[in-house]
C-alpha positions as CSV (number, residue, x, y, z in Angstrom):
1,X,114.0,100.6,111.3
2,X,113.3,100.0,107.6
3,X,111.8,96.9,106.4
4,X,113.5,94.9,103.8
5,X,111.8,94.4,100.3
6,X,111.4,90.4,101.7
7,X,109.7,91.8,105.0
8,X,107.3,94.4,102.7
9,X,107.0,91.8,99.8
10,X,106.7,88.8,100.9
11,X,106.5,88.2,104.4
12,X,103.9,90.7,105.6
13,X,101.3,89.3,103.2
14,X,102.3,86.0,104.2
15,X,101.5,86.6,108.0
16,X,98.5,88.5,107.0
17,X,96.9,86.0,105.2
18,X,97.5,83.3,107.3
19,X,96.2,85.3,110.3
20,X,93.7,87.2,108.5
21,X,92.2,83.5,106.4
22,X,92.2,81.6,110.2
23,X,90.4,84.3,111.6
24,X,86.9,82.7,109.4
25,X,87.4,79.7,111.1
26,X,88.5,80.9,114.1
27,X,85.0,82.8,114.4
28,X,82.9,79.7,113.3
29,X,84.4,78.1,116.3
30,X,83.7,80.8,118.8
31,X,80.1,81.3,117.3
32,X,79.3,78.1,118.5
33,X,79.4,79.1,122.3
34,X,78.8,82.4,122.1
35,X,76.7,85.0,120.3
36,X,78.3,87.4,117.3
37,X,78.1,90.6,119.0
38,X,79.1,89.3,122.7
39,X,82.2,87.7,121.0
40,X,83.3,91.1,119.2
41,X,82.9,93.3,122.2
42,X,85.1,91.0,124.7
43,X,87.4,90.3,121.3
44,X,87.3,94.2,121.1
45,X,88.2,95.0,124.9
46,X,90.6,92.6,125.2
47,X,92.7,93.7,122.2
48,X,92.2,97.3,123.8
49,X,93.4,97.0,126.8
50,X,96.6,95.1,125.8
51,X,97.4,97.9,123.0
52,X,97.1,100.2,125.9
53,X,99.5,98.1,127.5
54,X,101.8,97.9,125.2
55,X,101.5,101.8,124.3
56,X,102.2,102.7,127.9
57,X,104.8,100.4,127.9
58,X,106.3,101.2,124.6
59,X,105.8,105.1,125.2
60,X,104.6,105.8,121.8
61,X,103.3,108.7,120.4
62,X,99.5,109.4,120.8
63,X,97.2,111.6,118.1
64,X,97.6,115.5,118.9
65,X,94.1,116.3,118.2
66,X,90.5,115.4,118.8
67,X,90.7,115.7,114.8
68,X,93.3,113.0,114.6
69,X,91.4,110.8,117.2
70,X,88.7,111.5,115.2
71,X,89.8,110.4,111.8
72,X,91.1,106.8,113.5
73,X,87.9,106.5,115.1
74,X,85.9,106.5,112.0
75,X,88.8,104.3,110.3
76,X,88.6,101.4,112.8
77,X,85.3,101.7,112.9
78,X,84.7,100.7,109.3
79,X,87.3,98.5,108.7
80,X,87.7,96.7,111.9
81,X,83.6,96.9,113.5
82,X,81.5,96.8,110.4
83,X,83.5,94.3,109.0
84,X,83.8,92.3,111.8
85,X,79.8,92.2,113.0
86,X,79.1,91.8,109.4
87,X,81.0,88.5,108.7
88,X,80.6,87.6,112.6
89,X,76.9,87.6,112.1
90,X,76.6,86.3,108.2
91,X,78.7,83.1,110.0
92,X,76.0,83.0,113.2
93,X,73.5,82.4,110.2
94,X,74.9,79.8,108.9
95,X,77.2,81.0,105.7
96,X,80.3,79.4,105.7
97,X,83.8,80.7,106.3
98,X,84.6,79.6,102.6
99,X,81.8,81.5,101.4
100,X,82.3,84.0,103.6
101,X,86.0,84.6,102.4
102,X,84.7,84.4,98.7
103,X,82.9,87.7,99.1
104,X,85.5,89.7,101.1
105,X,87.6,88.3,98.1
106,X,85.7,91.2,96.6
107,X,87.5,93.7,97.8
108,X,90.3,94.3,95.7
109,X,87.8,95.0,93.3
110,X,85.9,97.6,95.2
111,X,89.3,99.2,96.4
112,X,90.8,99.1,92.8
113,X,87.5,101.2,91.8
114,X,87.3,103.2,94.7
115,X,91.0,104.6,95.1
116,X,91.1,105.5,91.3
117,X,88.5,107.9,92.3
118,X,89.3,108.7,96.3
119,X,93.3,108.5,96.0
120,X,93.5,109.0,92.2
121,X,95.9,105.7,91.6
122,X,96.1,105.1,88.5
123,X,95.4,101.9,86.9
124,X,97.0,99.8,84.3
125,X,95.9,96.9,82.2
126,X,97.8,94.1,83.3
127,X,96.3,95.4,87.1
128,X,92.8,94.9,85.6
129,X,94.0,91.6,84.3
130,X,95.0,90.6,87.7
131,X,91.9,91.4,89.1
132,X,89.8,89.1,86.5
133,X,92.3,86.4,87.0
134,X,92.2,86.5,90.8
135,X,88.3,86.5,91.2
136,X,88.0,83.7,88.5
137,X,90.8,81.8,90.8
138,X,88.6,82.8,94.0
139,X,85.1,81.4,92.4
140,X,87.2,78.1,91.8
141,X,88.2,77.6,95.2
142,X,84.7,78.3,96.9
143,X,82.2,78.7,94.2
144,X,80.8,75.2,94.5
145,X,80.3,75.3,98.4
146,X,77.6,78.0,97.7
147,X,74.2,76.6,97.9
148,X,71.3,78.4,96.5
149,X,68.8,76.6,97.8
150,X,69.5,77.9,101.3
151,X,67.9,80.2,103.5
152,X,71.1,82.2,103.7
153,X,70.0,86.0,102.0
154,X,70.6,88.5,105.0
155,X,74.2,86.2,106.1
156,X,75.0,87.3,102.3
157,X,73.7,90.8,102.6
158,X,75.3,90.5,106.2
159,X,78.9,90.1,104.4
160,X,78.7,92.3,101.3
161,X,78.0,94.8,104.5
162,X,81.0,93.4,105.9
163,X,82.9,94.0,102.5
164,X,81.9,97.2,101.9
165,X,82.9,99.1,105.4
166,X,86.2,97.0,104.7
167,X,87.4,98.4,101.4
168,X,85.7,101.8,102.5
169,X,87.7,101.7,105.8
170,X,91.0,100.6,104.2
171,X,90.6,104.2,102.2
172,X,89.7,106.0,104.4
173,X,93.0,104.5,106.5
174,X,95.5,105.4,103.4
175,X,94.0,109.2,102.8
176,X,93.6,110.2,106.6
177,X,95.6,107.4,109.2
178,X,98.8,106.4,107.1
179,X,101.1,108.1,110.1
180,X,98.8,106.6,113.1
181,X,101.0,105.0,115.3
182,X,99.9,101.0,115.6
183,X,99.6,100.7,118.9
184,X,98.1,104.0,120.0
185,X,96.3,103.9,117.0
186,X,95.1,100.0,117.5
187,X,94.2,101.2,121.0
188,X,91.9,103.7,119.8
189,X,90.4,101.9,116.9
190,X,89.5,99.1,119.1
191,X,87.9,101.4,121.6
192,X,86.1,102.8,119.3
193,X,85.1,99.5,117.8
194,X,83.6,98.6,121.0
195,X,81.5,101.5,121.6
196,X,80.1,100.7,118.5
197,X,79.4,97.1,119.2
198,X,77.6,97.6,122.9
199,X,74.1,99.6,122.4
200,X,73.9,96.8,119.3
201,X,74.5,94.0,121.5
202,X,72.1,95.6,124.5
203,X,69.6,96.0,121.6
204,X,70.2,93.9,119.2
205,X,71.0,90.4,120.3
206,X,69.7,87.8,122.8
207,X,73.2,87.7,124.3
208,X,74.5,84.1,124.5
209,X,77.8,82.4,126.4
210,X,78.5,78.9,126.9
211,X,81.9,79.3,128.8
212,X,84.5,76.6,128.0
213,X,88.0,76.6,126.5
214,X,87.1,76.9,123.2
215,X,85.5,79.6,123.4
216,X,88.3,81.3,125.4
217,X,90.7,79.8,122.5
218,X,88.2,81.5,120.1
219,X,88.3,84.9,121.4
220,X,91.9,85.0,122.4
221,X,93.0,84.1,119.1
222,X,90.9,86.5,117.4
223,X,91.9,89.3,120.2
224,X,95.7,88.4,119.7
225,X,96.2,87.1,116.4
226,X,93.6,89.3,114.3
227,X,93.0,92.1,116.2
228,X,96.4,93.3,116.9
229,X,98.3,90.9,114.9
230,X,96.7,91.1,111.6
231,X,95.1,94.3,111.2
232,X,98.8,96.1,112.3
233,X,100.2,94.1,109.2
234,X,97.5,95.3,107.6
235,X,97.7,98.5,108.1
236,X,101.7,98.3,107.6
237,X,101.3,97.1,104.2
238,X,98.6,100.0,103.2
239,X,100.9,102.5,104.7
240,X,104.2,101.1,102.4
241,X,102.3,100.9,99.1
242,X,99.7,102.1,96.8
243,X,96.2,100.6,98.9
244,X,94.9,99.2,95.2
245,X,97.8,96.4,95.4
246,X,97.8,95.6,99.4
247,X,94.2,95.2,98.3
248,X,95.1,92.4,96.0
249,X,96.3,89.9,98.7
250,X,92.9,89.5,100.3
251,X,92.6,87.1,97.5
252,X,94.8,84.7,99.0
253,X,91.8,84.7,102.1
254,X,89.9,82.4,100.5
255,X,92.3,79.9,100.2
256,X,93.6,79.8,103.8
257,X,89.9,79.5,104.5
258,X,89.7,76.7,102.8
259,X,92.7,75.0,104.1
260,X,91.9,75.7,107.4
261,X,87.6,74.5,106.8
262,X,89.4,71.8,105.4
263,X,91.9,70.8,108.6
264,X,89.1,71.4,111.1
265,X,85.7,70.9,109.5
266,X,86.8,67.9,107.0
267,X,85.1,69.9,103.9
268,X,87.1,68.8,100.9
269,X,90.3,69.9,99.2
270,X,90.0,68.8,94.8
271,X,91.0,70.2,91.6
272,X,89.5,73.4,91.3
273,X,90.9,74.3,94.5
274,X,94.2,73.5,93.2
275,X,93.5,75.2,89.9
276,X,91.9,77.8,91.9
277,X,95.7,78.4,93.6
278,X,97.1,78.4,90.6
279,X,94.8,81.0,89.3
280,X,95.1,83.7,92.3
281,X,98.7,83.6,92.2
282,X,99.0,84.3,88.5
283,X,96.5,87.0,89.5
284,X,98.3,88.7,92.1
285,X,102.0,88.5,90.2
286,X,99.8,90.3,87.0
287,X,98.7,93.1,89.4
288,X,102.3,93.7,90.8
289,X,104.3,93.4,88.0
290,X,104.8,97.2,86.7
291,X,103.7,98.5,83.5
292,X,102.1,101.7,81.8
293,X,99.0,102.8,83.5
294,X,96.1,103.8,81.5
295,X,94.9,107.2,81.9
């Protein structure tokens, strides 16, 4: 079934950004009953076993090597585990969801950079002009919640990790996983997501859970929503167009970040968010619209 230019250009990034921006708030909530690497491999398992569900159920095709199963592997473990212990941790120190979302916001950057190189895309000016406008729009909506004075240095170097396995991941995705079925595929990411997470948690972390229903909420919604929800939209969009423009949407992040901090944690909403807005979307319409690419 082919997807509509609506469904591809408007709707998908829609979804994805609301999922994907909740998902920072989502995790601040869950952090506070339960520690980071605890919550990802229950969040992991969970979304595993109900992509195997609906695999089996859905009879969908499965990888037809240990090459194949290989190369998804590696891609869900960059973009959905690094990512996911770095920000889950960075937010169990205490940096924000807004700040958080600010430095994933990053990433179209990185990916612009990295898929000239990797996937030789090619460029153009008004794409480079996007990507200015965007970060300058980002750095208004979140730029004055960063505090300095803070003990926060390894929650920042915690999520520039975080970025980093991201934009690598998402890469890595277009050049070797761009015919991986979504739910076999989600299935084995997540797997192999988990397998990742577990000798960290045994060795890493003084495990911590504080059952109650918000931290069932917590995980659910970050099994369900983000896990299989987001990521397959996600991974949708890369698989439709050039990676260096899905990559631009993750500037929107910030901003359902903020909305959301603002609904649930009562941090304020002024101007510069609003100009902020104004400033991404300009951004994101330069880096779509089509013109000559420079060489």
């Amino acid at each position: 079934m082919q997807m509509s230019k609506t469904q591809t250009g408007f709707l998908l990034p829609l979804g994805f950004v609301i999922l994907y921006g909740s998902g920072f708030v989502a995790t601040k909530y869950g952090l506070q009953n339960i520690s980071p690497l605890a919550f990802l491999l229950i969040r992991f398992f969970i979304a595993f076993i109900l992509l195997l569900c609906i695999a089996h159920f859905l009879k969908v095709s499965w990888p037809k090597s240990i090459k194949e199963y290989l190369h998804i592997s590696l891609a869900g473990c960059l973009t959905v585990a690094v990512f996911s212990i770095g920000v889950y941790i960075s937010i169990d120190l205490g940096v924000s969801p807004s700040i958080n979302a600010l430095i994933i916001a990053l990433q179209p950057a990185v990916v612009t950079i990295l898929a000239m190189k990797v996937l030789k895309e090619k460029i153009s000016k008004k794409h480079w002009l996007g990507l200015a406008v965007g970060f300058i729009g980002v750095s208004f909506v979140v730029l004055e919640k960063f505090d300095l004075s803070s003990s926060m240095s390894y929650g920042i170097f915690m999520s520039i990790f975080a970025l980093v396995g991201l934009s690598v991941g998402n890469l890595y995705q277009k050049k070797y996983c761009s015919n991986m079925n979504l739910f076999s595929g989600g299935a084995i990411q997540t797997f192999a997501s988990a397998f990742l997470v577990l000798p960290l948690m045994v060795f890493y972390e003084e495990v911590r859970f504080n059952f109650n229903m918000d931290a069932v909420y917590a995980i659910l919604y970050m099994a369900v929503a983000v896990s299989i929800g987001a990521l397959s939209l996600l991974y949708i969009m890369i698989e439709k167009g050039e990676v260096s423009k899905v990559s631009s949407i993750f500037y929107l992040i910030p901003v359902c970040a903020v909305i959301m901090s603002y609904l649930f944690f009562d941090e304020s909403v002024d101007l510069s968010v609003v100009a902020g807005i104004l400033a991404i979307l300009l951004g994101i319409s330069l880096i779509n619209k089509k013109g000559k690419t420079s060489e």
